[in-house]
N, C-alpha and C positions, 0 to 999 in steps of 0.2 A: 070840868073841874080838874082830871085828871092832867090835861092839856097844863093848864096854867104852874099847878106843880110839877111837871116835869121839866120845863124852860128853868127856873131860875136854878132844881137841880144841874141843869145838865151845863148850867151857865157855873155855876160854885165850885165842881167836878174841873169844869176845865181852868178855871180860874187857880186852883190847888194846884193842877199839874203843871202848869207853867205854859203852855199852849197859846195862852190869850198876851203873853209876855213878849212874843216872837216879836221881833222889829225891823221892816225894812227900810233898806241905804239906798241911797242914791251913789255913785262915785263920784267922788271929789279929783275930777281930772288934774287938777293943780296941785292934787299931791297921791298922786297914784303913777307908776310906769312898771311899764313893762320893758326889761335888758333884755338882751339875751349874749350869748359869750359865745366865738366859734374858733377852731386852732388854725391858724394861720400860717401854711407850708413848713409846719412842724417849729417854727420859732419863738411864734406867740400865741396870744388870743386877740382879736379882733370883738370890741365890745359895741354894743348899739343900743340906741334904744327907737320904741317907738310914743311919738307926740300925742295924741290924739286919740281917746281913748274914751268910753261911755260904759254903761251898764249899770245893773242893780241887783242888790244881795239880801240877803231872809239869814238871820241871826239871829237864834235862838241860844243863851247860856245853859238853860234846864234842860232842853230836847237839842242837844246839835246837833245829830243827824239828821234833822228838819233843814236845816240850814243848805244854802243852794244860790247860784252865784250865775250872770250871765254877764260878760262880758264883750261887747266888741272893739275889734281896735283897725282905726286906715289906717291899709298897708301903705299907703303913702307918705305917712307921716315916719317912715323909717328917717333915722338920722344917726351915721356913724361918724358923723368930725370929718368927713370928708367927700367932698359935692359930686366929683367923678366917683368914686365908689357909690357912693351912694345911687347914681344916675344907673350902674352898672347894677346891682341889687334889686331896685326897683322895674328893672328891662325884663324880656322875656326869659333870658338866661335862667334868673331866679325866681322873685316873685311875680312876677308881671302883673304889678299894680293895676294895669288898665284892664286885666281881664281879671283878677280878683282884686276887687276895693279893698275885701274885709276879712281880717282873722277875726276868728270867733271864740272863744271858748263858751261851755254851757254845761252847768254841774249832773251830774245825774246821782249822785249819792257821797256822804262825808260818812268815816268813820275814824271816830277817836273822842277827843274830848273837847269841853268847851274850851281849852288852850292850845292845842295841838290834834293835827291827824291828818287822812289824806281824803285829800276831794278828787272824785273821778269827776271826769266827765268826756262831751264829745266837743273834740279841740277840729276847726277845721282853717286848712293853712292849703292856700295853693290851689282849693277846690276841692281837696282832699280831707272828708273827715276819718279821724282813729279818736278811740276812747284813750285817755293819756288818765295818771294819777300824778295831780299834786299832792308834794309834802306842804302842810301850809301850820304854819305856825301867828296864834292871835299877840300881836305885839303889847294891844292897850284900847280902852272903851273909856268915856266920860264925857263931862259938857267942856266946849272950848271957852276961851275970852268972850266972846260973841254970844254966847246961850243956847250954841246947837251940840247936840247930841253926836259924838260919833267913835268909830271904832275902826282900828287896822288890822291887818292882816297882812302877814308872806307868804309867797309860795313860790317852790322850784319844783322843774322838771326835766330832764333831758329827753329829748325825743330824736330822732334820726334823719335829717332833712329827707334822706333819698325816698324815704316812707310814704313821702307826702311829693313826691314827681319834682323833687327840687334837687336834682344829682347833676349840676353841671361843676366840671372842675374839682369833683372828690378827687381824691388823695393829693391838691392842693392845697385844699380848703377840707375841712373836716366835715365828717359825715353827722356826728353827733353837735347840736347844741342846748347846751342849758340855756333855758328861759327864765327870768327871774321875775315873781309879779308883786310887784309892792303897791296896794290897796287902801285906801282911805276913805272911807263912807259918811258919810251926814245921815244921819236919822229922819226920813219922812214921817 
């Protein structure tokens, strides 16, 4: 008897707290990318993006700290507007696509609020993981034309190529690059 009342308490408790609200995404690769910007022998920025992108996220607006994100992206799908560069990026110089397919990101903790704050986690780029913080800011949540459920998100971070065994050709090319992640989820 005890049994019996304790289930729908412990079901109403969490129901109140907003627990049972959490919703997870799928990425909507057709509107999610990942930029990132690098200084170009001190003249420019040299900007890219990567195509090809998967993963899935846990969004909570009552508990965001609940909230937690994995993302992978092939590295082969780099595309900066230009076929020889790109060729050279992709080579062992940089990435070496054929020895790592995939960057990763993987949340490990968010703090701030359900519009804003920063998501840690373990980013691994080149074979090489470091825990990185994203700033990530919630752009907008709601149902589209279509009747699905979804929500976005930005994030940026600058992290240090050489950190990550990718130091060819610094102080031509810049040691630091911003990444920039723009997110688009569907509601499972």
């Amino acid at each position: 008897m005890m049994k019996s009342f304790l289930t729908p308490a412990l079901l109403s408790t969490a129901l109140l707290s907003g627990s049972v609200f959490a919703a997870d995404y799928k990425v909507d690769p057709a509107h999610t990318a990942v930029l990132f910007k690098i200084n170009h022998l001190g003249f420019s920025e040299t900007v890219a993006r990567f195509n090809t992108i998967e993963g899935n996220y846990s969004y909570d607006a009552a508990n965001p700290t609940a909230s937690k994100i994995v993302v992978k992206i092939d590295s082969n799908s780099l595309d900066s507007n230009h076929a020889a560069r790109d060729k050279h990026i992709k080579g062992p110089d940089f990435l070496d696509v054929k020895q790592y397919p995939e960057i990763t990101f993987k949340s490990t903790g968010y703090k701030g609020s359900a519009t804003e704050g920063t998501l840690s986690g373990e980013f691994t780029l080149h074979g090489v993981t470091k825990n990185i913080d994203l700033n990530i800011v919630k752009i907008g949540e709601g149902k589209d034309p279509w009747g699905n459920y979804r929500s976005g998100f930005n994030g940026t971070v600058t992290i240090k190529r050489s950190e990550f065994g990718v130091d060819q050709m610094l102080g031509g090319i810049g040691d630091d690059v911003t990444v920039e992640l723009f997110v688009e989820g569907i509601r499972q």
